[in-house]
C-alpha positions in Angstrom: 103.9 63.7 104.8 100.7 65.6 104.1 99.0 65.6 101.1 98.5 69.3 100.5 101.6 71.1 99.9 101.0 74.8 101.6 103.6 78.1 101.9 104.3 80.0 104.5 103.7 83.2 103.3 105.8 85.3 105.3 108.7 84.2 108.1 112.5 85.3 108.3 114.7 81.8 107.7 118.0 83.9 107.9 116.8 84.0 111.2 117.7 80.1 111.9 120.6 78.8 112.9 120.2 76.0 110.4 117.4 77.0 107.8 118.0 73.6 106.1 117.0 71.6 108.8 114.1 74.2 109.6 112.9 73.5 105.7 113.3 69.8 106.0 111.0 69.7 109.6 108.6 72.0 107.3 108.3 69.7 104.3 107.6 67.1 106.6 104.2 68.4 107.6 103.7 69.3 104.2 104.6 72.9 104.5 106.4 72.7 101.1 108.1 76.7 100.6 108.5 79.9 102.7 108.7 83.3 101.7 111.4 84.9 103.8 111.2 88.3 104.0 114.3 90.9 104.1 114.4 93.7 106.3 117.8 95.1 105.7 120.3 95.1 103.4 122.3 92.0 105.3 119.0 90.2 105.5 118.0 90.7 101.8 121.7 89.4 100.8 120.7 86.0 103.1 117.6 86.0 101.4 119.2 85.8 97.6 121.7 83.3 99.3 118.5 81.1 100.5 116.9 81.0 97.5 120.1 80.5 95.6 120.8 77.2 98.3 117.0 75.9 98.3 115.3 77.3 95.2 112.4 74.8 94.8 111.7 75.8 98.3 112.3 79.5 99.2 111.1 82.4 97.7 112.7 85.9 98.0 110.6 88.9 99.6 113.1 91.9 99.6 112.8 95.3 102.1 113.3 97.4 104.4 111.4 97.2 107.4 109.2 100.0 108.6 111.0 99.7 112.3 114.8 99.9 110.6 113.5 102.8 109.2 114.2 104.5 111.7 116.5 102.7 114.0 119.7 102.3 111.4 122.1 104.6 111.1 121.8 106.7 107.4 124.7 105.1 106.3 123.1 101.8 106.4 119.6 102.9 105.7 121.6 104.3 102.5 123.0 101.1 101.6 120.2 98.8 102.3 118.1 101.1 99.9 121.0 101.2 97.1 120.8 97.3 97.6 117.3 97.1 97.3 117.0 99.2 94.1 119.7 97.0 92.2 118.4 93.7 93.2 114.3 94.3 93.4 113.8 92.5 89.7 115.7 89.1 91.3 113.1 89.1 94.2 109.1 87.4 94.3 108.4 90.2 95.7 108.8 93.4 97.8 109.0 93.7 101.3 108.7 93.1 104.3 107.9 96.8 104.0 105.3 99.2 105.7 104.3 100.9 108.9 105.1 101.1 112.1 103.8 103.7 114.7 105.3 101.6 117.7 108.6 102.9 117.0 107.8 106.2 114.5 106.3 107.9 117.6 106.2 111.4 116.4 105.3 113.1 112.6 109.3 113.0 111.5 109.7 109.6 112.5 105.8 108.3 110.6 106.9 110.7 107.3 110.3 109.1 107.0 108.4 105.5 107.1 105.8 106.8 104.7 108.7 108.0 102.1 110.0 104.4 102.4 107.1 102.9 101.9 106.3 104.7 98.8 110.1 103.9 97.3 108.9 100.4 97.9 105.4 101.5 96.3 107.4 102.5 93.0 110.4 99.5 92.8 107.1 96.5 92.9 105.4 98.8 90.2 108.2 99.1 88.1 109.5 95.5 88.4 105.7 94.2 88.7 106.4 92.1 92.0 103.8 92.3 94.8 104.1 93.8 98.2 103.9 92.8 101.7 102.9 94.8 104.1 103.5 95.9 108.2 101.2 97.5 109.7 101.7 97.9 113.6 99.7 100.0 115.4 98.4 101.4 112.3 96.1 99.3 110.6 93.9 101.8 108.9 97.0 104.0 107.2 98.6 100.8 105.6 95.8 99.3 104.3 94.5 102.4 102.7 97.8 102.4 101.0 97.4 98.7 99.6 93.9 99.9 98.5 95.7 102.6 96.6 98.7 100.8 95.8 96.5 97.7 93.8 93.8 99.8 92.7 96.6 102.4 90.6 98.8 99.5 89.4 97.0 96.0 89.2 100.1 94.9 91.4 98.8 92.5 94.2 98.9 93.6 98.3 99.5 91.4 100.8 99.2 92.9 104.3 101.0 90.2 107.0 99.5 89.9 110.6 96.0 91.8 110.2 93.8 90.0 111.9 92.4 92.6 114.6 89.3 94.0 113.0 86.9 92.3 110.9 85.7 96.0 109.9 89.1 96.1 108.1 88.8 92.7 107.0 85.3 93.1 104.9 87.5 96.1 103.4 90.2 94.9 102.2 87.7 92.1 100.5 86.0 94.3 98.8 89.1 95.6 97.3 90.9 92.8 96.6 94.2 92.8 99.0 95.3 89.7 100.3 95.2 89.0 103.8 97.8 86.5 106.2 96.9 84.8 109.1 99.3 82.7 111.6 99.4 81.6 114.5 97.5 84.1 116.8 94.8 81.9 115.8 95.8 79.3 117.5 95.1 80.9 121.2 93.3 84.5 120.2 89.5 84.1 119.7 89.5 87.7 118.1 92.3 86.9 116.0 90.3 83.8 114.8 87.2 85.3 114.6 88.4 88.1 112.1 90.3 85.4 110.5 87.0 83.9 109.4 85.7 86.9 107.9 88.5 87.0 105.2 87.4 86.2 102.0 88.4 82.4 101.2 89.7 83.6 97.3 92.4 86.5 99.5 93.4 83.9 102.1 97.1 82.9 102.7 98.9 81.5 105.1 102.2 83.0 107.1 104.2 82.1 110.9 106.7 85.2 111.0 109.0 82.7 112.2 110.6 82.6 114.3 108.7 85.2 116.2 107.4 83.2 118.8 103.8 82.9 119.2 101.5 81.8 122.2 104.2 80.9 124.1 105.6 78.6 121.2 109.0 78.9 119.1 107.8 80.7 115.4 108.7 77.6 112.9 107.3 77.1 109.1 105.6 73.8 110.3 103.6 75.8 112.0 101.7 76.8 109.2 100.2 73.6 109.1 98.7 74.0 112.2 97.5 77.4 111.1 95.6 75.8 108.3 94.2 73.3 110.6 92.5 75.7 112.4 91.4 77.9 109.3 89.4 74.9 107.6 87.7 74.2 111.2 86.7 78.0 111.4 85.9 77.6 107.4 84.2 74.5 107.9 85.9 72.9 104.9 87.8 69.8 104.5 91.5 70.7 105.3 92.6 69.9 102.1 90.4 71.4 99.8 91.1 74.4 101.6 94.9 73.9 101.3 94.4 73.5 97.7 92.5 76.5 97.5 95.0 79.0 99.6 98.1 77.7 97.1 96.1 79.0 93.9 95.8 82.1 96.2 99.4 82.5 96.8 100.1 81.3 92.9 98.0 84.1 92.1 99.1 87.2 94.3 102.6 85.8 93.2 102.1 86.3 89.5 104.6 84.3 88.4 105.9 80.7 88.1 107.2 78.5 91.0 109.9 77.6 90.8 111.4 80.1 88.2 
């Protein structure tokens, strides 16, 4: 095992066929806890059961993702928000949640994800969870909401997969929203390049798992590899860098692990 314990950040374990054997094959490369992220109301009731199974090892982000939005049917958007607003206090944090301009292709479809992602907004304010953010194909909108979001509440921002413009990047550094990187690093020079711009005290560490990746199967352990690659860019030993992500995450969590 390695000696620095690290957490993916953000993947989807209800995803796995067996998530206990995907955490065990994590631990053993030292990635040590996930964040698995909901989407809808059936993945946000795996999520509970995940933690419940594993909780020294999984951590509960609870959502509605920006692409269900506007793909379910209103019944089930309906339920998975009822669900949302009873349970957001037993989460870590809110999300995955943001959005999406792939699939909200016209003004209707980007307002309905933009009501959403304020009833998100309001639930981690009231229950004082942080957020975790989306943000396809519109990179600019969502992180001028984190800005907003933090900067009005104190609540922390995470926004997942934004490594496409170190512009962006010096932004969100200067006010204070945590940024993820995975495992686009590993074969996109751009990707690593912006990646190297974030500021070391906003850093974290995520796989989206098990979105595959550069050809490769999405897994925790890959994390790990992620970090390997983030202290070569850094030019820091690996772990001392590990080290330093993990008070990241402990911070943006705001709360004790485990509870």
């Amino acid at each position: 095992m390695q000696s620095s314990q690290i957490t993916d950040s953000h993947c989807h374990l209800e995803q796995f066929e067996d998530p206990e054997t995907v955490l065990s094959e994590a631990t053993d490369v030292g990635v040590g806890r996930v964040v698995t992220m909901g989407q809808d109301e059936g993945s946000m009731r795996q999520a509970l059961e995940l933690a419940s199974r594993f909780p020294d090892q999984v951590l509960v982000g609870l959502g509605i993702h920006p692409v269900n939005v506007v793909t379910l049917t209103a019944q089930a958007l309906a339920a998975s928000v009822s669900f949302l607003r009873d349970h957001a206090a037993e989460a870590d944090e809110i999300g995955e949640t943001g959005l999406d301009y792939k699939w909200a292709v016209d003004e209707e479809l980007q307002q309905a994800q933009h009501k959403m992602l304020e009833i998100h907004f309001e639930l981690a304010a009231r229950v004082q969870r942080p957020v975790n953010l989306h943000s396809r194909r519109c990179l600019r909108q969502v992180m001028d909401a984190a800005i907003a979001f933090h900067r009005d509440t104190g609540v922390h921002a995470q926004l997942h997969w934004f490594t496409q413009s170190a512009r962006l990047v010096h932004q969100t550094n200067d006010a204070g929203i945590f940024v993820s990187v995975g495992p686009s690093i590993l074969q996109d020079q751009q990707a690593a390049d912006v990646a190297s711009e974030i500021d070391n005290a906003l850093l974290l560490i995520e796989t989206d798992a098990p979105v595959p990746i550069g050809g490769e199967a999405g897994h925790p352990r890959r994390a790990r590899d992620v970090l390997t690659k983030l202290a070569a860019l850094k030019g820091v030993e690996e772990d001392v860098l590990a080290q330093h992500i993990e008070r990241n995450f402990v911070r943006f969590l705001g709360r004790d692990f485990p509870r």
